[in-house]
C-alpha positions in Angstrom: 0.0 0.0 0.0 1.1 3.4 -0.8 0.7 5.9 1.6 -0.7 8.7 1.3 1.7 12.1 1.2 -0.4 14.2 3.6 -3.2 12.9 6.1 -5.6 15.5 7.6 -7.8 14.4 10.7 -11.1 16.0 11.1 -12.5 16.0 14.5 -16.0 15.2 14.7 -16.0 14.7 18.7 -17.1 11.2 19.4 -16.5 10.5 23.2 -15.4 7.0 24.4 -19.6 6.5 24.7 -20.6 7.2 21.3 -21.7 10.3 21.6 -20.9 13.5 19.6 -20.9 16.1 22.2 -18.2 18.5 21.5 -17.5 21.9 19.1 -16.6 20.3 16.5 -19.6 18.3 15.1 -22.1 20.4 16.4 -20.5 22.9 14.2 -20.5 21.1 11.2 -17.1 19.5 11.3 -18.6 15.7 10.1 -19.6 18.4 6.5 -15.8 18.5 5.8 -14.6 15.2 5.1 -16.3 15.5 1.8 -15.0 18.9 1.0 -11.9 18.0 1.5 -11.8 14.8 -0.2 -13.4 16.3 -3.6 -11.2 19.2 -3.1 -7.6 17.7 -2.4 -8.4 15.2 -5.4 -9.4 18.5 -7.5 -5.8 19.8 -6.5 -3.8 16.9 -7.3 -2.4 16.6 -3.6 -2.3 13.2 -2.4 -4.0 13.1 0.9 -6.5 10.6 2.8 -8.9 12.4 4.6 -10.6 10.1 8.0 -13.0 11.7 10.9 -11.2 11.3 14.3 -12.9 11.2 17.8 -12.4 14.2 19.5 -9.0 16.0 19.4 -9.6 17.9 23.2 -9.8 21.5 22.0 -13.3 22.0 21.9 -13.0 25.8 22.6 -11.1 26.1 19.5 -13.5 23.7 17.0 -13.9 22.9 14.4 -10.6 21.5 14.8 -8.5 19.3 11.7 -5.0 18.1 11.8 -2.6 17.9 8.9 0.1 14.8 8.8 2.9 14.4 8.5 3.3 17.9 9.6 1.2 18.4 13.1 -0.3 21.0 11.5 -3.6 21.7 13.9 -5.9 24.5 12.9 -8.9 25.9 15.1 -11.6 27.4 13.9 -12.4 25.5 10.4 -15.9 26.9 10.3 -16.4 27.3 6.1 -15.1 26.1 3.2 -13.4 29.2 2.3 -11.3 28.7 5.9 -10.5 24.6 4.1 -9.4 26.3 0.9 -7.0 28.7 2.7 -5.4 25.6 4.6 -5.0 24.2 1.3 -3.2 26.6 -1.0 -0.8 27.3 2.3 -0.1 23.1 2.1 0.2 23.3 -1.6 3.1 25.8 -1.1 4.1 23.9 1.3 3.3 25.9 4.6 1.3 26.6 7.4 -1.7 28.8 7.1 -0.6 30.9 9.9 -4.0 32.2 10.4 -6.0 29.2 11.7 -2.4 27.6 13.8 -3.4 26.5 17.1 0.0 25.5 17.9 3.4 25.6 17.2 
């Protein structure tokens, strides 16, 4: 199998229980995976895309994470936010903007 060059994680909140409870699905978050799927294939960047349980920063949700390069953005509310993350990874940097950490 070939992996992948980037993976993003898209937190959608699931507890231990089953439940979504958190930021990040209640504000859309579990919308993205399919944006961002259709989108990275429409760029030509080679990326798998999964929903995670939830990443602990609810204040900051929507959350996703980009791999290989810990990457974590806050505050991925709109499509327009996805395709800013996205031209910054196709030049090959962070989109300083939506950085949670360093």
């Amino acid at each position: 199998m070939k992996k992948p060059t980037y993976h993003i994680l898209v937190c959608n909140s699931f507890r231990l229980a089953g439940d979504a409870q958190g930021a990040c699905n209640k504000k859309g978050a579990s919308g993205f995976i399919q944006y961002l799927t259709e989108e990275c294939a429409d760029r030509g960047l080679d990326v798998a895309v999964s929903s995670t349980g939830c990443l602990n920063v609810c204040a900051q949700g929507p959350v996703i994470v980009v791999h290989p390069n810990n990457f974590w953005y806050g505050g991925v509310e709109s499509a327009d936010v996805i395709d800013e993350i996205l031209d910054a990874l196709e030049e090959g940097e962070a989109c300083e903007k939506y950085l949670i950490s360093d």
